[in-house]
N, C-alpha and C positions, 0 to 999 in steps of 0.2 A: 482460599484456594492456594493451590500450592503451584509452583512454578510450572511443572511436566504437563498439567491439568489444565494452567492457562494458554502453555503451547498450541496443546490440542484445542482450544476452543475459539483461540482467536488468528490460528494458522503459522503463527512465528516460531521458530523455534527457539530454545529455551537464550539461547548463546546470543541469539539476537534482544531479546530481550534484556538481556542480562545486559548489552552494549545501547541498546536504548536508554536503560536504566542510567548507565553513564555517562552516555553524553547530557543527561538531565532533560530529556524528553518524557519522562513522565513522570506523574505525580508524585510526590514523597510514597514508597512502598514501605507500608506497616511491617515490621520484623516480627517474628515470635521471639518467646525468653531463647532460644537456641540458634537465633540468629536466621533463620530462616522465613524468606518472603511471605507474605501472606498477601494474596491479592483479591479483590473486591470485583463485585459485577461490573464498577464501574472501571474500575483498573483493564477488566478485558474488556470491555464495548472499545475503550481509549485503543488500548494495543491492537483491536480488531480496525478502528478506523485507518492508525500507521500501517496495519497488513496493506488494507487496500489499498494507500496512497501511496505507498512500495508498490506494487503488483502494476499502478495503471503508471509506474515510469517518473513518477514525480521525484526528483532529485534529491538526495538527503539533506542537503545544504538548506531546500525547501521547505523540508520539512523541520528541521529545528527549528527553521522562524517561525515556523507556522504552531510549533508547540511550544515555544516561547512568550509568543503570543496568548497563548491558551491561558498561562500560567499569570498574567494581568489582566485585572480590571477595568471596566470602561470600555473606549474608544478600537480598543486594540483587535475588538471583533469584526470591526469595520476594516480591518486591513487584513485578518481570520479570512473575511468572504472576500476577499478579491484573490487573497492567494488561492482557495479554490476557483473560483471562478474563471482565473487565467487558467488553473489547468482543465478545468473543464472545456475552456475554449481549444488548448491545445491536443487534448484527447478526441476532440471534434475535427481538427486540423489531423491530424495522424490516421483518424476513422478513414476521411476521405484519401489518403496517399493510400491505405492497405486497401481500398475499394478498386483504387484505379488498374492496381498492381492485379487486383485478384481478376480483374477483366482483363488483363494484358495475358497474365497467365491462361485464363480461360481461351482464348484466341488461338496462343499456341499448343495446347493441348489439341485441344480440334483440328488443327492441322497436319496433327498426326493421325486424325482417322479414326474409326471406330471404336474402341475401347474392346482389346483383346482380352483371355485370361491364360491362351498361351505363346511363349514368345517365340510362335516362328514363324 
């Protein structure tokens, strides 16, 4: 697959990728004779999991250890699953702050009274 192809399918665009590619977060990328990426299902399930772990706030800084990690053997999975797992615990912690806020909001809305659709 071709770079614009892997955008589309795993949500990143192409320039991101391309900076993934360089900070050596992902796997060695296959070239063709012309120089040009050629990328694997497995290439994008990878690039689709950094989507997500971008989109839910996880820190880049995080995520290179965490794909650094990927790239060894052994024991190294063991600390794989705790770097999710703290951010699991922290997207849980963040759940509950945007819940309290959306009740706060909720309160003040209602205080303004029935819900018009013209303003006068």
């Amino acid at each position: 697959m071709k770079i614009a192809e892997v955008s589309q399918k795993s949500g990143l665009s192409s320039d991101t990728i391309r900076y993934y590619e360089s900070c050596g977060m992902l796997p060695d990328i296959r070239r063709s004779p012309q120089g040009h990426r050629e990328f694997t299902p497995k290439d994008v399930e990878w690039l689709t999991l950094l989507y997500w772990l971008r989109e839910t706030g996880m820190p880049l800084r995080q995520m290179k250890r965490f794909t650094a990690l990927a790239k060894m053997e052994g024991p190294a999975s063991f600390e794989r699953r705790h770097i999710l797992m703290d951010h699991a615990e922290e997207l849980r912690r963040r759940r509950a702050v945007l819940d309290h806020c959306e009740k706060i909001l909720a309160i003040k809305i209602a205080s303004y009274g029935p819900d018009r659709t013209d303003p006068a």
